[in-house]
KOLZAVO-667627 format. One line per field, with one value per residue (C-alpha): x, y, z; residue in one letter. Coordinates in nm, 3 decimals. Layout:
! residues N
c1 = c(X,...)
c2 = c(Y,...)
c3 = c(Z,...)
code = c(a,...)
! end
This chain:
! residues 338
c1 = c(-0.619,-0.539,-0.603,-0.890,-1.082,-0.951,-1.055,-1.402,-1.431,-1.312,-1.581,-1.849,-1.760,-1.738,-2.095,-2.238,-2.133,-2.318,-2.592,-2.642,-2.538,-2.786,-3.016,-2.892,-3.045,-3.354,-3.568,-3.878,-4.100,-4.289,-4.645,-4.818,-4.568,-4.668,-4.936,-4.969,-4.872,-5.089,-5.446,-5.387,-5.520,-5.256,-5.425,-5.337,-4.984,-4.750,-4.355,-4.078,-3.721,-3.568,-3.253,-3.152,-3.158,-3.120,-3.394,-3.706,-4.050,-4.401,-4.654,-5.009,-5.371,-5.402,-5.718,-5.839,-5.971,-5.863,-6.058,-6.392,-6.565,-6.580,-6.967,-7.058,-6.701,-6.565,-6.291,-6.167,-6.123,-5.903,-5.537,-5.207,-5.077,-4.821,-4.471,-4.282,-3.947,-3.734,-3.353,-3.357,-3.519,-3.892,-3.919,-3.963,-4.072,-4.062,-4.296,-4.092,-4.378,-4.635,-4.618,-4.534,-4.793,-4.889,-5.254,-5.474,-5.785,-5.849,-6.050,-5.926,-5.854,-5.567,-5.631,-5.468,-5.121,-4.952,-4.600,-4.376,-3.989,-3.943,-3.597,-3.470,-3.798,-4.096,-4.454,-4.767,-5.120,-5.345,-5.712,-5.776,-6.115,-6.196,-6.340,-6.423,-6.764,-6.990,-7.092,-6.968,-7.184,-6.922,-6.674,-6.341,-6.077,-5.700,-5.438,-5.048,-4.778,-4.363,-4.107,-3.742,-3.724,-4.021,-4.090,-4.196,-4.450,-4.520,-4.828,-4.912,-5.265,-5.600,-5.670,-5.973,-6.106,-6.455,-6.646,-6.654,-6.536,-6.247,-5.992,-5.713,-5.475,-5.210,-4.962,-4.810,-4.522,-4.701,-4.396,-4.503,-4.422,-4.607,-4.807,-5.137,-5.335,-5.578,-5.847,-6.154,-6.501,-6.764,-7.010,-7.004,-7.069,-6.717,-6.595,-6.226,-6.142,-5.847,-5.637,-5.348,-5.042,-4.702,-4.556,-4.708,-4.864,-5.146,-5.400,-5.603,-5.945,-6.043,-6.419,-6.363,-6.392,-6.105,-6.299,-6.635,-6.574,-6.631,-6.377,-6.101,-5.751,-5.643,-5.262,-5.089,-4.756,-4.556,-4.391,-4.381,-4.404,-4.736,-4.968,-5.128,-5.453,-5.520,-5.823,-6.004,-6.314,-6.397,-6.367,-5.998,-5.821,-5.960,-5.649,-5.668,-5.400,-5.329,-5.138,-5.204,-5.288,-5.612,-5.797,-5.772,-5.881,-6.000,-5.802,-6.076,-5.939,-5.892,-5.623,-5.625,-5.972,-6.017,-5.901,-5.516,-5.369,-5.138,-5.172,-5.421,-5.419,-5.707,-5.961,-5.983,-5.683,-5.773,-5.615,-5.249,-4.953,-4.701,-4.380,-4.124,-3.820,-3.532,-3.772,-4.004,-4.310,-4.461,-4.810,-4.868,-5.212,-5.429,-5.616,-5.929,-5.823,-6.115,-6.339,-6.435,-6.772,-6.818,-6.759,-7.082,-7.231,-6.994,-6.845,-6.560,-6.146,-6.138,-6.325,-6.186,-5.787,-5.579,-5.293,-5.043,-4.927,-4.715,-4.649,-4.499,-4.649,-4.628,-4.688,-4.819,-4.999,-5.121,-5.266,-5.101,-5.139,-4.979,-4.949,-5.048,-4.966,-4.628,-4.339,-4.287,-3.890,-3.829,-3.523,-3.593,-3.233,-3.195,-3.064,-3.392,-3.514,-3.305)
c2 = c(23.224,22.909,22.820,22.640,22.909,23.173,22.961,22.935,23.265,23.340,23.120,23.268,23.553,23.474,23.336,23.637,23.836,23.581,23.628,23.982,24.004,23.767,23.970,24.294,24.142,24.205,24.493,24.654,24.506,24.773,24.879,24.825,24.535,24.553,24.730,24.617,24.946,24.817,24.760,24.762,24.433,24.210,23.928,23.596,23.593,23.276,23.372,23.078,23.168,23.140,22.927,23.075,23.399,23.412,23.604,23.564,23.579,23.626,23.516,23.669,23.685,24.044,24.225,24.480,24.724,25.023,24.939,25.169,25.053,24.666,24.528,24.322,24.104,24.107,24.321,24.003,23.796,23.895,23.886,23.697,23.636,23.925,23.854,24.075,24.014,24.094,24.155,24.255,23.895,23.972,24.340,24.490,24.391,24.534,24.429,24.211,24.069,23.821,23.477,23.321,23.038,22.863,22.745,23.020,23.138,23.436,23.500,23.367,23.387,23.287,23.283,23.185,23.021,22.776,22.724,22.469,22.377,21.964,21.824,22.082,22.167,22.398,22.345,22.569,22.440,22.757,22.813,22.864,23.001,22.934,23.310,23.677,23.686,23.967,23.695,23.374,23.129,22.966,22.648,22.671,22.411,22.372,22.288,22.174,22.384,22.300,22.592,22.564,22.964,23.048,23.296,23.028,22.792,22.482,22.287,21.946,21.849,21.973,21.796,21.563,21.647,21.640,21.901,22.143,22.400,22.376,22.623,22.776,22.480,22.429,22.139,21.987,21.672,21.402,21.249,20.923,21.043,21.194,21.494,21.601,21.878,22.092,22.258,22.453,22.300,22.534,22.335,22.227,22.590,22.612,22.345,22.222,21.943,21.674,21.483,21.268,21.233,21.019,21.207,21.537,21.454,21.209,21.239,21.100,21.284,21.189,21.324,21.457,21.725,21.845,22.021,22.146,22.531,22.713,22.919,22.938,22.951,22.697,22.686,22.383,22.402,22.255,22.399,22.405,22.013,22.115,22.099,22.398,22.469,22.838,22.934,23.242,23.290,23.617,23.711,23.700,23.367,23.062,22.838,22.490,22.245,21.891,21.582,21.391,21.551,21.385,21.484,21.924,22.127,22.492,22.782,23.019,23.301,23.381,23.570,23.949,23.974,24.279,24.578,24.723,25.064,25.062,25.197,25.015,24.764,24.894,24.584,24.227,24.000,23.755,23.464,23.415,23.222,23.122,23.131,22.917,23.031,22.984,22.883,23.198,23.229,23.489,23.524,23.719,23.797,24.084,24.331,24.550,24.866,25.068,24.834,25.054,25.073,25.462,25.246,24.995,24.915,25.106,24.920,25.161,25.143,25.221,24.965,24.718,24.749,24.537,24.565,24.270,24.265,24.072,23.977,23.749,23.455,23.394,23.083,23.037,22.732,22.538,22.897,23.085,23.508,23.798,24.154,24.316,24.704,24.626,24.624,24.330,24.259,24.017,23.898,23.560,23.332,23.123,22.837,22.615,22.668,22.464)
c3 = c(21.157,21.006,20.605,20.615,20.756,20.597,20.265,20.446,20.507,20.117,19.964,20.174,20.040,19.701,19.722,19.909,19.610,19.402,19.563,19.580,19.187,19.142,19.325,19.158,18.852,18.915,18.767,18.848,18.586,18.355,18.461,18.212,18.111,17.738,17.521,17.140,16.919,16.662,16.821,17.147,17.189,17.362,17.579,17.692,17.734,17.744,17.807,17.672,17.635,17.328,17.308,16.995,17.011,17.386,17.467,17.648,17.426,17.485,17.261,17.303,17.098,16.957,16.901,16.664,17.000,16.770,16.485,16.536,16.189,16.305,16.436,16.706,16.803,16.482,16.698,16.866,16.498,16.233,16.336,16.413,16.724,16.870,16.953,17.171,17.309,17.621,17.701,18.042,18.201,18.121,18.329,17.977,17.675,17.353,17.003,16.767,16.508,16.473,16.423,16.058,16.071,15.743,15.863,15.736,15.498,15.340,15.663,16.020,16.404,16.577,16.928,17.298,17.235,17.443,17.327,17.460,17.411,17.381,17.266,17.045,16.866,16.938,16.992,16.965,17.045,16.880,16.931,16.507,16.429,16.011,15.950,16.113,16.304,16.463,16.727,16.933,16.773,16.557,16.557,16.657,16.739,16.875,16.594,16.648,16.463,16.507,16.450,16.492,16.559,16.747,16.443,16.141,16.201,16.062,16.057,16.199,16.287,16.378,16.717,16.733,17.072,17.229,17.082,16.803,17.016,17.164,17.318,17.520,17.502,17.823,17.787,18.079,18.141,18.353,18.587,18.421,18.075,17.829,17.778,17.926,17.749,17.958,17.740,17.753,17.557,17.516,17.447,17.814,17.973,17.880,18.157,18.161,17.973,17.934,17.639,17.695,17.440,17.432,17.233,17.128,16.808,16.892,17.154,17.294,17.436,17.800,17.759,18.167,18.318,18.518,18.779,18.831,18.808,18.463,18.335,18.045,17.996,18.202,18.310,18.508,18.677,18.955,19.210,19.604,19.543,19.441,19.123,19.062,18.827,18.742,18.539,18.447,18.610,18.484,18.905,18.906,18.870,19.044,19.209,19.277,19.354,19.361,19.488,19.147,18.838,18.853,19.252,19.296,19.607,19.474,19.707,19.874,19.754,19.373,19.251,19.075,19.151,19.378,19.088,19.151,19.173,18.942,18.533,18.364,18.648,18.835,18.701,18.739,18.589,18.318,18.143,18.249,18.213,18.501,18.470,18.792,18.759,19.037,19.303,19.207,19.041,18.855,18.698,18.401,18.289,18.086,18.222,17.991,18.142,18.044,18.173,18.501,18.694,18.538,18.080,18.205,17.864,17.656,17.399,17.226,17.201,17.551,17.663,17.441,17.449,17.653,17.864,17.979,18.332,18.596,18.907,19.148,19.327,19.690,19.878,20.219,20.409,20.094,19.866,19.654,19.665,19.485,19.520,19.193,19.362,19.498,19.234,19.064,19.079,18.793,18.642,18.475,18.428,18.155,18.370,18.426,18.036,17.748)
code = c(x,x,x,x,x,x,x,x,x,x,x,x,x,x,x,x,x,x,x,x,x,x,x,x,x,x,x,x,x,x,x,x,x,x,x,x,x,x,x,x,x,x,x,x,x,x,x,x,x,x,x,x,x,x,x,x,x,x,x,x,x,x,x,x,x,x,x,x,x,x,x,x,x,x,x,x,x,x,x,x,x,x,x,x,x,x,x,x,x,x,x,x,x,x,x,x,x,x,x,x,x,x,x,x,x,x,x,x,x,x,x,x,x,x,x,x,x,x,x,x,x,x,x,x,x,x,x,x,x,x,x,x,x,x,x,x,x,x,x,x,x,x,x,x,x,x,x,x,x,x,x,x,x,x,x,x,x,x,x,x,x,x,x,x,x,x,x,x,x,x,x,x,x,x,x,x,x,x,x,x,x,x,x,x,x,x,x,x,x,x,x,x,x,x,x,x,x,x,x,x,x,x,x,x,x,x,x,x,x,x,x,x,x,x,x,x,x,x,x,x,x,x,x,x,x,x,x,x,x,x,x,x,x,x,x,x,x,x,x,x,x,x,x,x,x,x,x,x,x,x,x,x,x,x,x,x,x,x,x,x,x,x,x,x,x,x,x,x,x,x,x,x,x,x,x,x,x,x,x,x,x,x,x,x,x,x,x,x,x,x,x,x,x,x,x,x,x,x,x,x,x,x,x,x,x,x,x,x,x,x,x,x,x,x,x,x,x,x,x,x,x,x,x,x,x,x,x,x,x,x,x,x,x,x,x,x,x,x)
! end
């Protein structure tokens, strides 16, 4: 055997050991991932690494579901978004706090977070509602906050967008440059919405509609040299996908909509996040665990609390599908995040 393939064969070697440590990394995610051990309230769930404490964080609304002497949805007002944090590449995740933000009243909501990393500093987008109500009736609107820790907040602006109500910010690169943010307005049967930004701290409203289909908590990504829309439908998440940013096809099939198997997975899945991360995909979203043909019309902690969950994404012939009762095997790298 000469040298050269004996260094051949070496390398291939070396990077079939790669590989499979690579592979090794992966964990069988937690089921459920995460539970608030407050008020059992964790919901809409957005996952960004963080550079300086190299660990991966997840940033979710938190409601009071434990809180029996509340009325009407004064349950789902009142509190600071959750952190929790994970060591292990997002298959576990433990609480770490909530979020120091210095935009509040005596009375207030802080809702559906979308955090983003952009040249060394942090971004949240927060759904901010001015008070604790018993019904839905109410303004609320999306303010800009900067950290340099993901832990203290600072902030910026309250976003002049189309309507009164506004939530569930997702911000997105265009490959032109600049920002697009994808929004929900309620005052339009709560119908997706656009605003346009070159640099994160104006916008610009476009007064569209993305697509025709109601829902909330919209997420964009790219991957599969593919856009990809995901909103909640309240029947699972509906998945659409585009070419353009600006022209999507809705998939016929909507995600997490048939109820799981697994602990307090065995409901539809609600607002998510999406995290690509070497060439994989993984959706987490919130389940209401309690919320089971037998609890119709009860209204109790049960019925209430909140569970996060994940699981991988899997593409096939232009739609994407996951497998919410097979184990998730996660192990996020730090490698495609600053």
């Amino acid at each position: 055997m000469n040298f050269r393939v004996k260094v051949n064969g070496l390398i291939a070697v070396l990077l079939l050991g790669l590989w499979m440590a690579v592979e090794a990394s992966d964990k069988k995610a937690a089921k459920p991932l995460f539970r608030d051990p407050g008020y059992d309230g964790a919901a809409d769930p957005v996952v960004i690494w963080n550079h300086h404490e190299q660990r991966w964080f997840m940033f979710y609304t938190n409601r009071r579901a434990t809180d029996s002497l509340l009325n009407g949805v004064e349950w789902v007002h009142g509190t600071r978004i959750g952190i929790a944090e994970s060591l292990d590449g997002g298959a576990s995740w433990s609480y770490r706090d909530t979020c120091d933000i210095d935009c509040r009243l005596s009375n207030y909501t802080h809702w559906a977070p979308e955090v983003i990393a952009h040249e060394g500093t942090y971004h949240m987008y927060l759904t901010y509602v001015p008070g604790i109500f018993q019904d839905w009736n109410h303004p609320r609107s999306i303010i800009h906050l900067t950290s340099n820790d993901l832990l203290k907040w600072k902030y910026q602006s309250t976003l002049k967008l189309v309507s009164d109500k506004c939530i569930d910010a997702c911000v997105f690169p265009l490959p032109q440059g600049g920002w697009r943010m994808y929004y929900n307005n309620e005052r339009d049967g709560k119908s997706m919405y656009y605003a346009d930004s070159d640099d994160l701290y104006t916008w610009k409203d476009s007064g569209k509609k993305v697509v025709e289909s109601r829902g909330e908590g919209p997420k964009v990504f790219y991957w599969k040299e593919t856009y990809w829309l995901i909103i909640d439908e309240w029947k699972g998440l509906g998945v659409f996908r585009s070419n353009d940013l600006v022209n999507w096809i809705k998939q016929d099939k909507n995600l997490l909509q048939q109820p799981g198997t697994g602990v307090d997975d065995a409901v539809k899945g609600g607002h998510c996040d999406v995290v690509v991360n070497n060439d994989r995909a993984y959706v987490f979203y919130f389940t209401h665990p309690g919320r089971v043909a037998e609890n119709k019309g009860i209204d109790n902690s049960e019925t209430r609390r909140s569970s996060i969950q994940v699981a991988e994404l899997f593409y096939k012939d232009g739609e994407l599908s996951c497998h919410r009762d097979e184990d998730c095997l996660i192990g996020l790298k730090t490698s495609t995040h600053e």
